[in-house]
N, C-alpha and C positions, 0 to 999 in steps of 0.2 A: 504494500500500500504506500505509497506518496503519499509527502507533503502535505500538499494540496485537498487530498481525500480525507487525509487526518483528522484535518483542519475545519475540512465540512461535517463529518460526523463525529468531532468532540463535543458540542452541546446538544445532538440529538437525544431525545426525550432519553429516559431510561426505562427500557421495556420488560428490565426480569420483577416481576412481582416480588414486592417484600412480603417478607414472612411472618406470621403473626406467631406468639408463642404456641396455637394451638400445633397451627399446621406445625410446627418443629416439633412437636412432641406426638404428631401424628406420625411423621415422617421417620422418628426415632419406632416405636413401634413397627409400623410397616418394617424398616431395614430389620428389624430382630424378628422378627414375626418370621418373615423371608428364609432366614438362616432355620430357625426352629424348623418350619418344614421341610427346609432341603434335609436336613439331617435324619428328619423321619421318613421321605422318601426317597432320598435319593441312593441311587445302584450303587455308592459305596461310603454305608454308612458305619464310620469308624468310629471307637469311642474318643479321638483326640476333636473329629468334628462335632462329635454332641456337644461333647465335654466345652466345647469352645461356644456353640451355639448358645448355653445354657449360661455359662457364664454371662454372655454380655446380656442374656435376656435378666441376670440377675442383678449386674452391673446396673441397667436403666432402671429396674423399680427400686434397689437399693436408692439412687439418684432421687425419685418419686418419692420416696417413704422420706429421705432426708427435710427435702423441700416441705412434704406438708406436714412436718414434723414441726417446721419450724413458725415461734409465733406472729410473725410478719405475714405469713401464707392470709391470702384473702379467700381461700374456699370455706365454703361452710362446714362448722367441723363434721357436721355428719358424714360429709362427703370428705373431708381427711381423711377420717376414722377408718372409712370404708378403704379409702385405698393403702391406708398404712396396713391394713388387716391384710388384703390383696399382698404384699409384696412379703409379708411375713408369709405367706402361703405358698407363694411362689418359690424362695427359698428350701422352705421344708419341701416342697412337692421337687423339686429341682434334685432334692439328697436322692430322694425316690425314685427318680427317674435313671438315675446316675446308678444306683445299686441295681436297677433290675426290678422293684416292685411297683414301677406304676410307667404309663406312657406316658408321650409328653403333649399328646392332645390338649390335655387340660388347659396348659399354659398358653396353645397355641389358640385356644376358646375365648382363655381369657384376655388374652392381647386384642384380638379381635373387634372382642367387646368394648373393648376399650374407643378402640377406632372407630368402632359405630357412633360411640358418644362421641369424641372427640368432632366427628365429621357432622352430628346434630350442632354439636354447640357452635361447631365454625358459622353453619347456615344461618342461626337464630341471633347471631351480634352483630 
């Protein structure tokens, strides 16, 4: 690109949509969610790939539980409660999943869920 082209589309509008905290914590989601099922169905699934999957899906709610842990957080506490509950659950279901006594459907249910509300509340602000 020249000069000249630079020049003409340095103050063109700016077209990538900003991102609102939902969508990033939808987007967060979705990329764990993604991993969680590759690892449940994909043709070569290894314990380093769950083990990793599970981790970061444990990493984001850990993240979640901190945030609505903390007294600043403006969601209503019922709705903390509930998701601090969610992430301890996840957690424990994550040991589960890891040893052999449960699948990991559950978590990939509940992420989902998640994103269903996440994509209402986007619609309704």
């Amino acid at each position: 690109m020249n000069a000249l082209n630079m020049a003409r589309t340095a103050y063109n509008p700016v077209t990538t949509p900003l991102r609102t905290p939902r969508s990033t914590e939808y987007e967060a989601f979705a990329r764990v969610t993604r991993k969680l099922r590759m690892a449940r169905d994909g043709n070569d699934t290894t314990l380093p790939m769950l083990a990793g999957a599970l981790h970061e899906n444990r990493r984001m709610w850990n993240f979640f539980a901190a945030s609505v842990a903390d007294a600043a957080n403006e969601l209503p506490n019922h709705l903390r409660a509930q998701i601090f509950y969610l992430a301890e659950y996840t957690t424990e279901h994550s040991r589960r999943v890891l040893k052999g006594q449960a699948d990991i459907d559950a978590l990939i249910d509940i992420n989902t869920a998640m994103m269903r509300g996440l994509r209402q509340d986007e619609g309704t602000t």
